[in-house]
PyMOL CGO cylinders between C-alpha atoms (Angstrom):
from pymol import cmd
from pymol.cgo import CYLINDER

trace = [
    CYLINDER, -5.25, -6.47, -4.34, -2.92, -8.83, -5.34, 0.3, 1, 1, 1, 1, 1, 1,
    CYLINDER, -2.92, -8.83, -5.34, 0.57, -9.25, -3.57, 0.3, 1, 1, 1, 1, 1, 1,
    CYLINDER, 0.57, -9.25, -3.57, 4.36, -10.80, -4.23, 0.3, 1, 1, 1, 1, 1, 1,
    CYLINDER, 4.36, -10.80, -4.23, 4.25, -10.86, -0.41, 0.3, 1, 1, 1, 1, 1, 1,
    CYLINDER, 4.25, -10.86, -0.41, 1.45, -13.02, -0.42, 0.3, 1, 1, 1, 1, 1, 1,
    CYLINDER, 1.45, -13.02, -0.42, 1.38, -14.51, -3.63, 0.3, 1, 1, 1, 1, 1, 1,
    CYLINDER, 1.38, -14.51, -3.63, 3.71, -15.97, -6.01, 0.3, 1, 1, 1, 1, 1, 1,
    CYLINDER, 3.71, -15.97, -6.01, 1.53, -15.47, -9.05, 0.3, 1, 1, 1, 1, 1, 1,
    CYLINDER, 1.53, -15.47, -9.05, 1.39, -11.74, -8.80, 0.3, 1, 1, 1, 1, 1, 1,
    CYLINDER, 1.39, -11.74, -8.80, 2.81, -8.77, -10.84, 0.3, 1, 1, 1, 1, 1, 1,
    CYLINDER, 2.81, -8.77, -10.84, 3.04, -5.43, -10.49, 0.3, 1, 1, 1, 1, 1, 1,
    CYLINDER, 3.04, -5.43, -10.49, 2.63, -3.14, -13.64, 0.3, 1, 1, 1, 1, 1, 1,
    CYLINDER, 2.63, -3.14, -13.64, 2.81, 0.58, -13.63, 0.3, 1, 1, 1, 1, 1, 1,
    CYLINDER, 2.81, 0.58, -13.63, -0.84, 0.50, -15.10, 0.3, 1, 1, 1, 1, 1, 1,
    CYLINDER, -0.84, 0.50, -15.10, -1.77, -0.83, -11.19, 0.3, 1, 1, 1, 1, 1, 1,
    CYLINDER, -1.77, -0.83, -11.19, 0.38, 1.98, -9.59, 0.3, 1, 1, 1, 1, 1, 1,
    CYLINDER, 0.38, 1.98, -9.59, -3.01, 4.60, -8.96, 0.3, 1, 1, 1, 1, 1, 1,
    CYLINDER, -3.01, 4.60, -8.96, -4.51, 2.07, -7.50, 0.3, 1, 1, 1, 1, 1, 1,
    CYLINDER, -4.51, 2.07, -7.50, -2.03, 0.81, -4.93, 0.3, 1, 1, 1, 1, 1, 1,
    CYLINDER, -2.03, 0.81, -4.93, -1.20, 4.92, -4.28, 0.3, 1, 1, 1, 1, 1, 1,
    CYLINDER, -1.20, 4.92, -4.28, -4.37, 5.50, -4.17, 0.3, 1, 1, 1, 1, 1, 1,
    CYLINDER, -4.37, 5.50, -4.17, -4.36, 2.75, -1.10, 0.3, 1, 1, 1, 1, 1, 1,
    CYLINDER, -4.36, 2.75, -1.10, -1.33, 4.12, 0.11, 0.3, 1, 1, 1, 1, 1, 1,
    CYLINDER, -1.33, 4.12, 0.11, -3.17, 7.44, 0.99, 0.3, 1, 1, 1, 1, 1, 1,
    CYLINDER, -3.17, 7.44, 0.99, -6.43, 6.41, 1.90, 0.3, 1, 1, 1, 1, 1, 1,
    CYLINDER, -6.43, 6.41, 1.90, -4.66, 4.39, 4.99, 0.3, 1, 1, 1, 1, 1, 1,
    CYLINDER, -4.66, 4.39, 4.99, -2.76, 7.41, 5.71, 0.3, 1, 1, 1, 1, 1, 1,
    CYLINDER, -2.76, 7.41, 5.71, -5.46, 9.76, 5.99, 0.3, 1, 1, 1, 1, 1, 1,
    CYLINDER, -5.46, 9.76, 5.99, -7.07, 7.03, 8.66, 0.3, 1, 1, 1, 1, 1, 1,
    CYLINDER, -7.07, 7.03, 8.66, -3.69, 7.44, 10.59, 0.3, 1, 1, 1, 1, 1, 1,
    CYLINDER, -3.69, 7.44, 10.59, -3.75, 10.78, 10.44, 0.3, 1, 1, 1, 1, 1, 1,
    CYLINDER, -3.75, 10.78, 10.44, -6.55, 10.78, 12.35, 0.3, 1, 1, 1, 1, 1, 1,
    CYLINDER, -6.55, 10.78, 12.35, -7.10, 11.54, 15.68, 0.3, 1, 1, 1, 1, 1, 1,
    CYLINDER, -7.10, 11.54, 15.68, -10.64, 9.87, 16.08, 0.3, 1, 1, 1, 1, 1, 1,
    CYLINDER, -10.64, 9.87, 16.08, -9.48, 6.82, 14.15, 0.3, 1, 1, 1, 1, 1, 1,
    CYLINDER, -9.48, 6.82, 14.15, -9.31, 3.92, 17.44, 0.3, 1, 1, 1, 1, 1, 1,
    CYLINDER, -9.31, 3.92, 17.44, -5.41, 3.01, 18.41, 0.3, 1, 1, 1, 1, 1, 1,
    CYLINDER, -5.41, 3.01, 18.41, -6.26, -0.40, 17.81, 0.3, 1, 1, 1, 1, 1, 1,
    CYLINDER, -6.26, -0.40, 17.81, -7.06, 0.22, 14.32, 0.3, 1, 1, 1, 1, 1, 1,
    CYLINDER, -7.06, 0.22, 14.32, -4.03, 2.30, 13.32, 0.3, 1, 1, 1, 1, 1, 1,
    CYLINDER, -4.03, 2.30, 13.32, -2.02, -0.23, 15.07, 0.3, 1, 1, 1, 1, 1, 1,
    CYLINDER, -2.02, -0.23, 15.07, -3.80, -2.95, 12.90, 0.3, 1, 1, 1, 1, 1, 1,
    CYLINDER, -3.80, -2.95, 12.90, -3.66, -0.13, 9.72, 0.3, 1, 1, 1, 1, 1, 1,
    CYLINDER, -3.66, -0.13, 9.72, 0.11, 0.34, 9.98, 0.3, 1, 1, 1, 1, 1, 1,
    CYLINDER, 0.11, 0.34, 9.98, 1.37, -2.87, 8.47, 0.3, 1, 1, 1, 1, 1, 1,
    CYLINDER, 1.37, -2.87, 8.47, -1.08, -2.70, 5.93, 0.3, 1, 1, 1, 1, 1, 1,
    CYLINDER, -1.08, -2.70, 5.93, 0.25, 0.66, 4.83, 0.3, 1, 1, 1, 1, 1, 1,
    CYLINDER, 0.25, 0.66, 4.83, 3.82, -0.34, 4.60, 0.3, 1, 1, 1, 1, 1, 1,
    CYLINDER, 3.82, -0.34, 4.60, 3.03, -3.77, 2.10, 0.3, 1, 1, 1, 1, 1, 1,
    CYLINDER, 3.03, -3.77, 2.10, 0.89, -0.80, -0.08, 0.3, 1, 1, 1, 1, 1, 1,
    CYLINDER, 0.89, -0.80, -0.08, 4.06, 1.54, -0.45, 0.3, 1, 1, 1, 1, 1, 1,
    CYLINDER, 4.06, 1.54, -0.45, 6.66, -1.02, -0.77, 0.3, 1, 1, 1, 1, 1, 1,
    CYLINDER, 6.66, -1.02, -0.77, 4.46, -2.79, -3.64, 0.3, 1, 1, 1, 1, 1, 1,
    CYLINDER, 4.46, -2.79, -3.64, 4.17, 1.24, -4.96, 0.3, 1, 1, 1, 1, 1, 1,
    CYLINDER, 4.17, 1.24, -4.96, 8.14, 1.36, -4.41, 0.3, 1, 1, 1, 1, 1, 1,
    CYLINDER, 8.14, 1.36, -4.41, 8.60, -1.48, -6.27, 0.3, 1, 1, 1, 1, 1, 1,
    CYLINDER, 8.60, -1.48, -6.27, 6.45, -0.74, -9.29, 0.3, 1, 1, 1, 1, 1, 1,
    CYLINDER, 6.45, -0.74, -9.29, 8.15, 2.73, -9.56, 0.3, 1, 1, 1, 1, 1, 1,
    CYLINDER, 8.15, 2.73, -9.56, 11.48, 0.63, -9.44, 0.3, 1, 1, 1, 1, 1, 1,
    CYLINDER, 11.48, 0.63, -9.44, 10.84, -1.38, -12.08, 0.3, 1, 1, 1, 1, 1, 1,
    CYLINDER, 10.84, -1.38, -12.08, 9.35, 1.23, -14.39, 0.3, 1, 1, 1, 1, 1, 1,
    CYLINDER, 9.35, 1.23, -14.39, 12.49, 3.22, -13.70, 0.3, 1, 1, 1, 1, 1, 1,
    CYLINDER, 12.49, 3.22, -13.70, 10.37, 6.80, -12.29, 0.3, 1, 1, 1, 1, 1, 1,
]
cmd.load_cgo(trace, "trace")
């Protein structure tokens, strides 16, 4: 998935919004849980914030 983080050439549309939401709560449902290693939620956590601020973006710019 494509990222203004990590690269300059990306955009964000609201027609890639399920997808990156769709991320964003897969991830969290690994958090969530309790059999998921430390190590990995530790490693997952970062990952889960770039997904929702690209989401928060996207809903920025389409004004919802």
């Amino acid at each position: 998935m494509c990222d203004s983080a990590r690269c300059p050439q990306a955009t964000h549309h609201p027609c890639h919004l399920p997808v990156w939401q769709s991320q964003v709560g897969t991830d969290k449902v690994f958090l969530a849980n309790p059999r998921f290693p430390t190590g990995e939620k530790r490693r997952l956590e970062p990952e889960v914030e770039r997904a929702q601020r690209v989401v928060d973006e996207i809903m920025t710019s389409a004004g919802t």
